[in-house]
PAZAPA-4460 file (N, C-alpha, C; in steps of 0.05 Angstrom, whole numbers, plus 32768, in hexadecimal, padded with zeros to 4 digits):
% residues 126
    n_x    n_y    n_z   ca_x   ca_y   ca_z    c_x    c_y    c_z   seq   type   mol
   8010   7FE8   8000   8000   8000   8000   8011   8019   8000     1      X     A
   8025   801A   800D   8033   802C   8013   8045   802C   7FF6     2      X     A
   8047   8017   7FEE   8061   8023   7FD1   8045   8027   7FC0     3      X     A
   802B   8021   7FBD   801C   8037   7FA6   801B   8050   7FAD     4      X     A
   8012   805C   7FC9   800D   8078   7FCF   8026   8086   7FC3     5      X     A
   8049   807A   7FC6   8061   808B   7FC0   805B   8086   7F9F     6      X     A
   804D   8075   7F98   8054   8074   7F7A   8040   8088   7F75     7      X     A
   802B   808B   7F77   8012   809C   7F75   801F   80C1   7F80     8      X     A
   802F   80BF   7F91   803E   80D8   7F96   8046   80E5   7F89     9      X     A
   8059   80D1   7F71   806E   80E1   7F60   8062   80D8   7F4D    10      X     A
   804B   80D3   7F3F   803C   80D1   7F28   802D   80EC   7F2D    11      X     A
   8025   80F5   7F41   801B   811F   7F48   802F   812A   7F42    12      X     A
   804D   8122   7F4B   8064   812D   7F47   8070   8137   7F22    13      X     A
   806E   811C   7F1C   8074   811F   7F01   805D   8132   7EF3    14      X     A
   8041   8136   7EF8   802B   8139   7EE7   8032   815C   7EF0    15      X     A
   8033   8161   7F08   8040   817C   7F16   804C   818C   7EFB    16      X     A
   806D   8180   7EFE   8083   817E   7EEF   8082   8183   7ED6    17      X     A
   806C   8175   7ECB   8065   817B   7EAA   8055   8189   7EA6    18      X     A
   8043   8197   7EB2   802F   81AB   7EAE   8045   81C8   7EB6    19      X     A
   8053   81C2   7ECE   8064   81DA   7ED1   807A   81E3   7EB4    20      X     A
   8083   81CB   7EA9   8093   81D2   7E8A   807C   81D9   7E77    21      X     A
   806F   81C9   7E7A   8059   81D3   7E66   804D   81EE   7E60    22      X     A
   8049   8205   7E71   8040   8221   7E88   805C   822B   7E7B    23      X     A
   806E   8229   7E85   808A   8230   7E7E   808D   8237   7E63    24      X     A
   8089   821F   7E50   808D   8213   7E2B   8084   822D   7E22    25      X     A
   8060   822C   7E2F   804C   823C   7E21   805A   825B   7E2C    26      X     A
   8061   8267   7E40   8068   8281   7E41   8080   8286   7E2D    27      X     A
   8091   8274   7E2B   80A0   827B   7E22   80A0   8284   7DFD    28      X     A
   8091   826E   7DF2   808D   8270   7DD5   8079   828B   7DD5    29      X     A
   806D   8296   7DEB   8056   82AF   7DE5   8079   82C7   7DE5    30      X     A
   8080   82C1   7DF9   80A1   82E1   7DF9   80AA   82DC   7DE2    31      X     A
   80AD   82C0   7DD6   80C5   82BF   7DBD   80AA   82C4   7DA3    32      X     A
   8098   82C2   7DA1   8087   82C5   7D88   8087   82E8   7D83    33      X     A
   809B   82F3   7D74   8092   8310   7D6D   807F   831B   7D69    34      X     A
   8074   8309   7D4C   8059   830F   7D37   8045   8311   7D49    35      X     A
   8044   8308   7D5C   8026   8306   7D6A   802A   8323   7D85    36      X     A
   8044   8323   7D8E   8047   8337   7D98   804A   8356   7D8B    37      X     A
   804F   8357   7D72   8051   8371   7D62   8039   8371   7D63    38      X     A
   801F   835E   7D5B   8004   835C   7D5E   7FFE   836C   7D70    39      X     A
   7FF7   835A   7D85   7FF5   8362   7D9F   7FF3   838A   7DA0    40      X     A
   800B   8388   7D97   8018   83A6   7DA3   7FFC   83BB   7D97    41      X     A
   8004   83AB   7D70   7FF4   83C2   7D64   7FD4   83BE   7D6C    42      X     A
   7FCC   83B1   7D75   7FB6   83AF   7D7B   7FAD   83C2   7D8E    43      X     A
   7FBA   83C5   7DA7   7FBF   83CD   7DC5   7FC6   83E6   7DBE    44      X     A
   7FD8   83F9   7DAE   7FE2   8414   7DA6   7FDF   8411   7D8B    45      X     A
   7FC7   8407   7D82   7FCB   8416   7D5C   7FCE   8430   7D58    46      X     A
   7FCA   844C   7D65   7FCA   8459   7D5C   7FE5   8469   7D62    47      X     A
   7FF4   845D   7D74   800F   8469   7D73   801F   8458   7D67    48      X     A
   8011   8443   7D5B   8028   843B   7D44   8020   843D   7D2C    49      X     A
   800C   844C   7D1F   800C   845E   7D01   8013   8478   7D10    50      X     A
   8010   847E   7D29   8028   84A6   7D1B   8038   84A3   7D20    51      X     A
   8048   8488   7D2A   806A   8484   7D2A   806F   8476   7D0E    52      X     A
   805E   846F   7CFF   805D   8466   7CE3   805B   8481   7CD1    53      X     A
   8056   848B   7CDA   8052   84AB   7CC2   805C   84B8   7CD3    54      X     A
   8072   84B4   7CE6   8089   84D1   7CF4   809E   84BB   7CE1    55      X     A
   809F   84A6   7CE7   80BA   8496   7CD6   80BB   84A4   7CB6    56      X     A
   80A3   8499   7CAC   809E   84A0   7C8F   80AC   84BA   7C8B    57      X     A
   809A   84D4   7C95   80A0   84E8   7C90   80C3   84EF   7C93    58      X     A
   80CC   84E7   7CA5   80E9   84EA   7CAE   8100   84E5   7C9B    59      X     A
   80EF   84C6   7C8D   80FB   84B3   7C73   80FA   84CA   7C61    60      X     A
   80E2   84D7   7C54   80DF   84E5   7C41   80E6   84FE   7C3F    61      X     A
   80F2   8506   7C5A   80FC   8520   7C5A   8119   8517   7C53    62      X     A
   812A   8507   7C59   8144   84FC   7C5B   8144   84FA   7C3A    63      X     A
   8137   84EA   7C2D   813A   84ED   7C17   8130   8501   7BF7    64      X     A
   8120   8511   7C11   8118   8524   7BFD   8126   8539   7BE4    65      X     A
   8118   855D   7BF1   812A   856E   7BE0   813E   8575   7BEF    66      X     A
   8157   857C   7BE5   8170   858F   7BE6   816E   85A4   7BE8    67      X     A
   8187   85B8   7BED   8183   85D0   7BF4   8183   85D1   7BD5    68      X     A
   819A   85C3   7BBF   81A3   85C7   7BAA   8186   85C3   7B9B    69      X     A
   8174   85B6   7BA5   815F   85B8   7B93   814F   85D5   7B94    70      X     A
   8156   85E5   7BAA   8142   85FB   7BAF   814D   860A   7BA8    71      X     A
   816D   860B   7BA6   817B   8622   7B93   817B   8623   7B74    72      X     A
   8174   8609   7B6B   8171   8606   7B59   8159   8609   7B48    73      X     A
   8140   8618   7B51   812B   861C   7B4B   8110   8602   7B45    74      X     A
   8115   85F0   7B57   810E   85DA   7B57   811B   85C1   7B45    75      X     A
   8131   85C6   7B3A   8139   85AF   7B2F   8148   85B0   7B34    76      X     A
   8160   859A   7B48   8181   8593   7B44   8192   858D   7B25    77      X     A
   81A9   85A6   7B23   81AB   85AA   7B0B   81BF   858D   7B08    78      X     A
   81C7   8579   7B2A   81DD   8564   7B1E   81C5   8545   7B13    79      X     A
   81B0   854A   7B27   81A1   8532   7B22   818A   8535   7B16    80      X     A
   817B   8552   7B13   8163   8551   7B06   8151   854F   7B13    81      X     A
   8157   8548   7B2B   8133   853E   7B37   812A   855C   7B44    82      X     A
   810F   8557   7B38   8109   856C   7B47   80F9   856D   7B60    83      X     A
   80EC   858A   7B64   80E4   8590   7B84   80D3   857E   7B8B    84      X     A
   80C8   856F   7B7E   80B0   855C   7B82   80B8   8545   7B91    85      X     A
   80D4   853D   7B98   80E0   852A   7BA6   80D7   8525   7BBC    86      X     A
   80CF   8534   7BCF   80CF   852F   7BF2   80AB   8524   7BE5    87      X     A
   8096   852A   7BD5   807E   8519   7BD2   8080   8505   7BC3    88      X     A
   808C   8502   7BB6   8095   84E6   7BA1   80A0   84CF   7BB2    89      X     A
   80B1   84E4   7BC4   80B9   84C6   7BD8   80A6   84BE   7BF0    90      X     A
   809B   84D5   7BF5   8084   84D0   7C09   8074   84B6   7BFF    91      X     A
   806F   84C1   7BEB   8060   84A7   7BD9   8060   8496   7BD4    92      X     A
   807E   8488   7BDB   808F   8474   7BD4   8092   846B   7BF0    93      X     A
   8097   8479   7BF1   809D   846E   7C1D   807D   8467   7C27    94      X     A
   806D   846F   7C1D   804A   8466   7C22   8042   8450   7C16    95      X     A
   804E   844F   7BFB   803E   8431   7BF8   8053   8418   7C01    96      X     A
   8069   841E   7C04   807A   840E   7C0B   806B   8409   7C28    97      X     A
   806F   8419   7C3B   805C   840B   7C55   8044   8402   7C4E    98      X     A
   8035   840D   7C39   8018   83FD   7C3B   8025   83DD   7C31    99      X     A
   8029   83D4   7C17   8035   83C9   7C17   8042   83B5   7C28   100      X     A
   804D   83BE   7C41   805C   83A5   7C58   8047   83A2   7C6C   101      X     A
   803C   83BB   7C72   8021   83BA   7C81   800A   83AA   7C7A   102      X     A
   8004   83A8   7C6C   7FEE   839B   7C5A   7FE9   837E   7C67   103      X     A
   7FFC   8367   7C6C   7FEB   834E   7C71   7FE6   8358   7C8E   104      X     A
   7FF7   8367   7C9D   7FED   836A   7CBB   7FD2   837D   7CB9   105      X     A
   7FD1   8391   7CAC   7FAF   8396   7CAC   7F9E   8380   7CA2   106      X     A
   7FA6   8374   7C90   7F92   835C   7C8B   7F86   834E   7CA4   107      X     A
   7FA1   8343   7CAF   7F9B   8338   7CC4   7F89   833C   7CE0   108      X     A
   7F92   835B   7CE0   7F83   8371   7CF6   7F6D   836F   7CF8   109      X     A
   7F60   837A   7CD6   7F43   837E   7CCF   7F35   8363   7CCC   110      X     A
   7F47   8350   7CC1   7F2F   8339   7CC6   7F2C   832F   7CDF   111      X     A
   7F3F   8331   7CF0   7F3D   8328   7D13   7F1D   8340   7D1D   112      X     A
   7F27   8355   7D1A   7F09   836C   7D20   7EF7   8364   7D0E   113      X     A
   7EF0   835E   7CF5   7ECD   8355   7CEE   7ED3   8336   7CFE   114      X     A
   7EDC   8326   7CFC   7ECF   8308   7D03   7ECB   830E   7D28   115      X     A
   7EE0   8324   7D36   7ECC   8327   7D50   7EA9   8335   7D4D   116      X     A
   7EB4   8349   7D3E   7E92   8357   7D3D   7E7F   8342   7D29   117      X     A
   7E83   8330   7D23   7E6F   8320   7D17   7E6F   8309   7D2A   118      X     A
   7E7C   82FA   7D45   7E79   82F0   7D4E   7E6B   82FB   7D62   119      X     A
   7E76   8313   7D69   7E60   8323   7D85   7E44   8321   7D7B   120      X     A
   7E3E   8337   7D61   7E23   832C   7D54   7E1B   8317   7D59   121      X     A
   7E26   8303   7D52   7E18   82DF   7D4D   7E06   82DB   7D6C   122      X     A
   7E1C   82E6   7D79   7E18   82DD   7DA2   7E00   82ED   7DAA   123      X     A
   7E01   8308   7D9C   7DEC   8318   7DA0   7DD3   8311   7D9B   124      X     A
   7DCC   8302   7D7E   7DB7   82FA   7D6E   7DAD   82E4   7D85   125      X     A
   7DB8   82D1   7D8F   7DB0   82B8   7D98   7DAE   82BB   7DAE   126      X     A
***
């Protein structure tokens, strides 16, 4: 009787043991999964991460915009030609390029928000 209760002991022991790695496994793959944490984030602060998305942008497009040499030059640089229209050409370029990388994560965003508001509906109806 007495060697089942010790066997029966460390059969709680072991079952303990593996639920504790198990608890462990799972925290850990949630800290190391980025994608779900960049999620997370934008979900939690979307809106300070599009005006740090259009302070970046803008910053980008000023860096590569006009020159002084383009403004002495009456809007055109007499070495490269481009003209004053640079700092919106690249704006434009620097915009669809983020829509562009942005794009499956709004996908993802917006279909996560209708399938909740059509599930709240559903719960509502019934």
């Amino acid at each position: 009787m007495k060697a089942q209760t010790e066997r029966e002991r460390l059969l709680e022991e072991v079952h303990r043991s593996r639920s504790e790695l198990q608890g462990g496994l799972s925290d850990t793959r949630k800290a190391v999964d980025f994608s779900s944490r960049i999620e997370a984030s934008m979900k939690k602060n979307l809106l300070w991460w599009i005006g740090g998305s259009l302070a970046a942008g803008i910053v980008i497009a000023s860096a590569t915009g006009r020159s002084s040499e383009d403004q002495e030059a009456g809007g055109k640089n007499r070495k490269t030609g481009i003209s004053s229209n640079a700092f919106f050409k690249s704006l434009l370029k620097l915009g669809g390029l983020l829509l562009s990388f942005s794009g499956p994560l709004l996908k993802t965003f917006l279909t996560r928000e209708i399938l909740e508001i059509l599930t709240n509906r559903d719960r509502a109806d019934n």
